[in-house]
C-alpha positions as CSV (number, residue, x, y, z in Angstrom):
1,X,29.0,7.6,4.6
2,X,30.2,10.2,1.9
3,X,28.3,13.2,1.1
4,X,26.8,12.7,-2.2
5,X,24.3,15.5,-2.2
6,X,21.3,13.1,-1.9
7,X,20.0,10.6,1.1
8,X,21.0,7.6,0.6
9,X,20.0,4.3,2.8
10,X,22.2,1.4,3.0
11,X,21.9,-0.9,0.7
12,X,20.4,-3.6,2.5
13,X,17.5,-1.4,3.6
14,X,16.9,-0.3,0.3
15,X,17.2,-3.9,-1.2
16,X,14.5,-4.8,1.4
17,X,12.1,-2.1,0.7
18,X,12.2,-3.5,-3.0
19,X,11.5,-7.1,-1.4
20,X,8.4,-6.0,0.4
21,X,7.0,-4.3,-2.3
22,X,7.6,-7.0,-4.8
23,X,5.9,-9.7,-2.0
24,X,3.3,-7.2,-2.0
25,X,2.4,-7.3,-5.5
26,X,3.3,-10.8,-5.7
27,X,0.5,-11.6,-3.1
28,X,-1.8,-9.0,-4.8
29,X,-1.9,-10.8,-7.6
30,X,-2.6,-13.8,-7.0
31,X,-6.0,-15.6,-8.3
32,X,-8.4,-14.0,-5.4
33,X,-6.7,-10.7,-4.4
34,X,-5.7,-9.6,-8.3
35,X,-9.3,-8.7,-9.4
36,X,-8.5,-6.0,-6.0
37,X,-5.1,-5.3,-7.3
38,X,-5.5,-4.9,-10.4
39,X,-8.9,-3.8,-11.3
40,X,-8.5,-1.5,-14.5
41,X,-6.9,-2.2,-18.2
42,X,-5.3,0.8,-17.0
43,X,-3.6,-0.1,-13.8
44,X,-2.6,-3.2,-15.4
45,X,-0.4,-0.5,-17.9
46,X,1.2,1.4,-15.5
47,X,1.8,-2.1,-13.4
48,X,3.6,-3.5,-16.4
49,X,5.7,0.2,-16.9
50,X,6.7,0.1,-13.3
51,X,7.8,-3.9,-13.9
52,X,9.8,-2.4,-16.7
53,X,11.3,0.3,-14.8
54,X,12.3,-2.2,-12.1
55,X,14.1,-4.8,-14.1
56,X,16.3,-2.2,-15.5
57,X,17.4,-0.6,-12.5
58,X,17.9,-4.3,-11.0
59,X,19.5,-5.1,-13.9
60,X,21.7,-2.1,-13.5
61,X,21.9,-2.5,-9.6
62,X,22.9,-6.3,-10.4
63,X,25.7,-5.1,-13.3
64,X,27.1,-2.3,-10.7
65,X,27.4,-4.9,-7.9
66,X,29.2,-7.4,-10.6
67,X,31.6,-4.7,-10.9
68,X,32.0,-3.8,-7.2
69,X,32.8,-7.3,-6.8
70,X,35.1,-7.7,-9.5
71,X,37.3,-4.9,-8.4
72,X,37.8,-6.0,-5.2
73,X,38.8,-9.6,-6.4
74,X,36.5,-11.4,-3.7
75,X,35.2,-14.3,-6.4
76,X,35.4,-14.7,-9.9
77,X,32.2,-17.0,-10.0
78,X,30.2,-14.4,-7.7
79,X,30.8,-11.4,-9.9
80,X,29.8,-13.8,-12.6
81,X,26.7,-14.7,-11.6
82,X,25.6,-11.1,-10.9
83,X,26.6,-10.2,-14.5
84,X,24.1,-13.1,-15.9
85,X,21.4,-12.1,-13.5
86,X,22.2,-8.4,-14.4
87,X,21.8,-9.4,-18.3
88,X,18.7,-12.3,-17.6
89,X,17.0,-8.8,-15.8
90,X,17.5,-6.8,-18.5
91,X,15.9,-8.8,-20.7
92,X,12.9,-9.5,-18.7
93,X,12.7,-6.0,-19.2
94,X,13.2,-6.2,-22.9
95,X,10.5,-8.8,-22.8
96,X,8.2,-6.9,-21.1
97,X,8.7,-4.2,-23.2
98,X,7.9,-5.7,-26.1
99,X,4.2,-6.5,-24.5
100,X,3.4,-3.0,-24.6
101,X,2.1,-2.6,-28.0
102,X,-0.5,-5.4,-27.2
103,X,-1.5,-3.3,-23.7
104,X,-2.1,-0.5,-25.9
105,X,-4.1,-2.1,-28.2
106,X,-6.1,-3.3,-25.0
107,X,-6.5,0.1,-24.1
108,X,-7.7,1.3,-27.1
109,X,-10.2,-1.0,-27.7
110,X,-11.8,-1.3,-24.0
111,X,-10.4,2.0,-22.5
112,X,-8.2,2.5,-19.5
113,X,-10.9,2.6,-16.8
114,X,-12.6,-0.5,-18.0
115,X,-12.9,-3.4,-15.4
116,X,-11.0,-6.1,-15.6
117,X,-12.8,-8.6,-13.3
């Protein structure tokens, strides 16, 4: 592997972290265990700032491998679809985004260490 001045894992490894964690908070969150996962208006924030910061750098991750792809010449249609998911992931992030102003209004009016269950 080059030296880039920073660890870096294989991509697979890393891709599987991501996997795990997103199970993780998948499970975490569902109807019994979110009360648990959740628990504060502001925990619920920073879960929906991390979500943000996710999609991007999927949707970056997803762009870079559309590009990897493409300059090799293994598939039109593969570096295709990465592209769409690439853009579809960023604006999941856009969406999310755009929910913030509601969260803060949330945390304004109940406070950040306020219960949610």
């Amino acid at each position: 592997m080059p030296e880039l001045g920073m660890s870096v894992l294989p991509g697979s490894v890393v891709a599987s972290h991501l996997e795990a964690s997103a199970a993780g908070l998948a499970d975490g969150t569902t109807a019994p265990r979110v009360g648990a996962c959740v628990g504060t208006a502001g925990e619920l924030a920073a879960i929906v700032e991390h979500l943000v910061a996710g999609q991007r750098h999927i949707a970056a991750a997803l762009g870079q491998l559309a590009d990897y792809v493409r300059g090799r010449r293994v598939d039109g249609a593969l570096s295709e679809v990465l592209s769409a998911a690439a853009e579809a992931s960023g604006h999941s992030a856009e969406a999310l985004t755009e929910a913030r102003p509601l969260l803060d209004v949330v945390l304004d009016m109940i406070g950040a260490e306020t219960r949610l269950s």
